[in-house]
N, C-alpha and C positions, 0 to 999 in steps of 0.2 A: 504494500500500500504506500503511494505514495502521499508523504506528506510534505507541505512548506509551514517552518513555527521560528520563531524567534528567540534565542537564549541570551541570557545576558549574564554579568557577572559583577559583582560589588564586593568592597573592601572597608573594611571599617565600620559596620554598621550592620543594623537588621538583626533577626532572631537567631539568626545563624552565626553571622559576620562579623560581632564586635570583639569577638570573644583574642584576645591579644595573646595569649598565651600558645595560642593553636601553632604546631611547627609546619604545617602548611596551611593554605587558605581552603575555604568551602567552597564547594563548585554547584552551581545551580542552571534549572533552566526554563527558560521564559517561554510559555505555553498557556493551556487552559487547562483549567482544574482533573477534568477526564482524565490526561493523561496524566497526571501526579503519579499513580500505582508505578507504573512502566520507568517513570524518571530515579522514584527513590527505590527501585530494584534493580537498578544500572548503577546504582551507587552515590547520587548527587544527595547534598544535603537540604536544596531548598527549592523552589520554583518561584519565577518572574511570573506575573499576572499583568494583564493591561490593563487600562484605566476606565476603557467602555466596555470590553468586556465583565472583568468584574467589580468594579467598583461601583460602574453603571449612572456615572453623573444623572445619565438625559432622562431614565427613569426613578423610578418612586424607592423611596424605603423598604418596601415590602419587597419589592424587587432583590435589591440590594442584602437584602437580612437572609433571604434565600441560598444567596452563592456565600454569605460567610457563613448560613448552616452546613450548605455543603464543603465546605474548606474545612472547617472542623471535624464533619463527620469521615474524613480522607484523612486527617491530622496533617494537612499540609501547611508546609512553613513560608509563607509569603515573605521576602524580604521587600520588594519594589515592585511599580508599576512604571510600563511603557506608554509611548502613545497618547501622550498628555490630552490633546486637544483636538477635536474633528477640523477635517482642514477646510471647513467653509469658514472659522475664525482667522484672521484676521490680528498678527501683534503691531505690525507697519504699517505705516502707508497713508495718502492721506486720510482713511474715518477708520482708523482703526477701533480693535472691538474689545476694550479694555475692561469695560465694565462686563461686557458678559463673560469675560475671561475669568474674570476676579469671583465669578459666583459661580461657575464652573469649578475654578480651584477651591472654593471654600467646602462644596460639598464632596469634590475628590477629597480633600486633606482630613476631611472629618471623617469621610469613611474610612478613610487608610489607617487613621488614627483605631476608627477600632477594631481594623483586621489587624493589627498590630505591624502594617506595613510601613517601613521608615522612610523610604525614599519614592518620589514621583520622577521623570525621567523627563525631563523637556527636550524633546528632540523638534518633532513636528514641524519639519524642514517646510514645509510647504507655509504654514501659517505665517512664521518667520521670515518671508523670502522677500527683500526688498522688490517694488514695482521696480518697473523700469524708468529711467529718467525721475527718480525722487533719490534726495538729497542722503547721502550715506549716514551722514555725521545726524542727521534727524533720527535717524530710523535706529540709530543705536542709539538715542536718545529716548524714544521711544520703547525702545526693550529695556533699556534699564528699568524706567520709571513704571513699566509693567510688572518689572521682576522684584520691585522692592514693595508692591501692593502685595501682592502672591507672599513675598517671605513672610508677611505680617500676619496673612492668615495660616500657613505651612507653620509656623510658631506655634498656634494655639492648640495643636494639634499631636504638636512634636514631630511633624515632618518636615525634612530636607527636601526642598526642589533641585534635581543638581541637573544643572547647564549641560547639551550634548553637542560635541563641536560636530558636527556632520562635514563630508565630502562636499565637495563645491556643485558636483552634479547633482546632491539634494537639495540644497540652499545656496544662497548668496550672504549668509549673514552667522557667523561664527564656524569659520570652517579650519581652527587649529585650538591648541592645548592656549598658545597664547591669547586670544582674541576671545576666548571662554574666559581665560584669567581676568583679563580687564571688564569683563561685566562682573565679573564676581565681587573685583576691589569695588567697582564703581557703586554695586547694588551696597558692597559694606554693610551686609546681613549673615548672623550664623545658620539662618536655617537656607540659603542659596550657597550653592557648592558646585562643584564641578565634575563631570562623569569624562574619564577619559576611551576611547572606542579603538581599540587596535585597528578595526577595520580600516576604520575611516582615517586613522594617521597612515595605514601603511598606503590608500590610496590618493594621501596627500603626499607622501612621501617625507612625512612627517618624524624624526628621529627621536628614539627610543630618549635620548637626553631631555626631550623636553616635559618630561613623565618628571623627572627630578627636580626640573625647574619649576616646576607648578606643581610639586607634587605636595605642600601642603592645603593645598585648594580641592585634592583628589578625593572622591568619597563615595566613589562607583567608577566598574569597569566595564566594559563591551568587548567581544572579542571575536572574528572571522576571518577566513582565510580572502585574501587579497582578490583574487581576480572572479571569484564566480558568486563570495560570501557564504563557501562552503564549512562545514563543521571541523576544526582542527583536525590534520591529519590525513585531510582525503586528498590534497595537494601539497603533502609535505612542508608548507609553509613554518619554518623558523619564526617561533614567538621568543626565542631565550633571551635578546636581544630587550626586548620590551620586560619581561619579565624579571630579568638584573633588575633593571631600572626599579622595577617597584618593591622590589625586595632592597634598593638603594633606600629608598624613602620610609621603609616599615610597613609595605602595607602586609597588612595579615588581616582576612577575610577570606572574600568569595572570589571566584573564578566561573565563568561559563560563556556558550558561546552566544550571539545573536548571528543566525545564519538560516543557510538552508538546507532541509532535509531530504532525501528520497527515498530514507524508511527511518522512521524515530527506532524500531523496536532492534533494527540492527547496528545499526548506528551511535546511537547513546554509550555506550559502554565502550567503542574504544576511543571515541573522541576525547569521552573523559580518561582515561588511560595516556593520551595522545598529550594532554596539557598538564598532565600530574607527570608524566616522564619528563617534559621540556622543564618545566617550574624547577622539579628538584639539580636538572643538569645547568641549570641558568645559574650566572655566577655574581657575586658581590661584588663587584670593582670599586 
């Protein structure tokens, strides 16, 4: 059967991730609750959830109390949510959709708060994508003062929003470790942070150095092989490179992939095998 799911991976943080003491990190993967059984019998310690899948801004309560009975009734450990925002919003531009964004985030951050999920994932390349012919220096003006409403309510809840740089072919607007760094100083909020994506540094051609540089802003990871955004392993693709790096900085948490699958049930198990061998042969420099 073929399947296409999304995995991701976090450091520092979550039910899984905060724990410092662990001599490697936890490896998780971003899906929907069904497949939980299949993911924690391949060995991962946690599963990504999305934000309209389960969190379910657009619907009701009762909706939402449903999927956190079934998450419980799985015993599944949510650390984060993907896919912040449907992309008919709007963060740039000129009438941007600020207000509905902020009440959007309040009832994501509140639900997250009681699934016990710690971090929301702002990627949503498309929302974010500057028009064309409008003013750059606006439009990052604009996302700040978006992202410092959002920390305010990500606060009350105990959730982090962390910043995703995407590739230049998703967006036009935060596409390295740097340019996530500087919304972050600028928002000057502890609950906005920043999610580093191997994918997307190695197709920016982005060096594993700049993980160190901004690696105390680091508070989630992404991870896929470079040319197709296949699962660790299936193109051989060298993570140890990136993975020094964060082991430069301390991180000790999570690890998993966001990519694509063409069978979860055979697949799972050596990908994670594939990033647990790279992790421990990646060196400290």
């Amino acid at each position: 059967m073929k399947t296409v799911l999304i995995l991701s991976a976090c450091f520092l943080g979550g039910l899984v991730c905060c724990t410092t003491s662990r001599p490697s990190p936890s490896y998780g993967v971003c899906s929907q609750l069904s497949d939980y059984p299949a993911i924690q019998a391949a060995g991962y310690d946690f599963i990504e959830l999305s934000v309209g899948g389960f969190l379910a801004p657009a619907q009701s309560d009762s909706v939402f109390l449903s999927h956190l009975a079934e998450m419980k009734a799985l015993e599944a450990k949510p650390v984060s949510c993907t896919v912040f925002l449907p992309g008919d919003y709007k963060a740039v531009g000129e009438a941007p959709h600020h207000d509905e964004i902020v009440a959007w985030g309040e009832i994501t951050f509140r639900r997250a708060g009681q699934a016990g999920v710690r971090y929301i994932v702002f990627g949503s390349g498309g929302v974010r994508r500057i028009p064309e012919g409008f003013d750059r220096e606006r439009a990052v003006q604009q996302f700040v003062a978006l992202c410092k409403r959002l920390a305010v309510a990500a606060q009350r809840y105990g959730v982090t929003l962390v910043v995703e740089p995407l590739n230049r072919a998703e967006t036009n607007l935060v596409n390295s470790l740097e340019e996530g760094a500087a919304i972050v100083e600028a928002v000057d909020h502890p609950n906005v942070r920043l999610l580093c994506d191997l994918y997307h540094m190695s197709r920016e051609n982005e060096p594993a150095s700049e993980i160190v540089k901004y690696g105390k802003y680091i508070r989630h990871c992404h991870i896929a092989e470079k040319e197709t955004r296949s699962a660790p392993g299936t193109q051989g693709d060298d993570f140890r490179p990136y993975f020094a790096a964060l082991k430069q900085i301390g991180y000790k948490g999570c690890i998993s992939i966001e990519g694509r699958w063409n069978d979860l049930d055979s697949q799972l198990a050596p990908a994670l095998a594939y990033m647990k061998r790279q992790f421990e042969e990646s060196e400290k420099n």
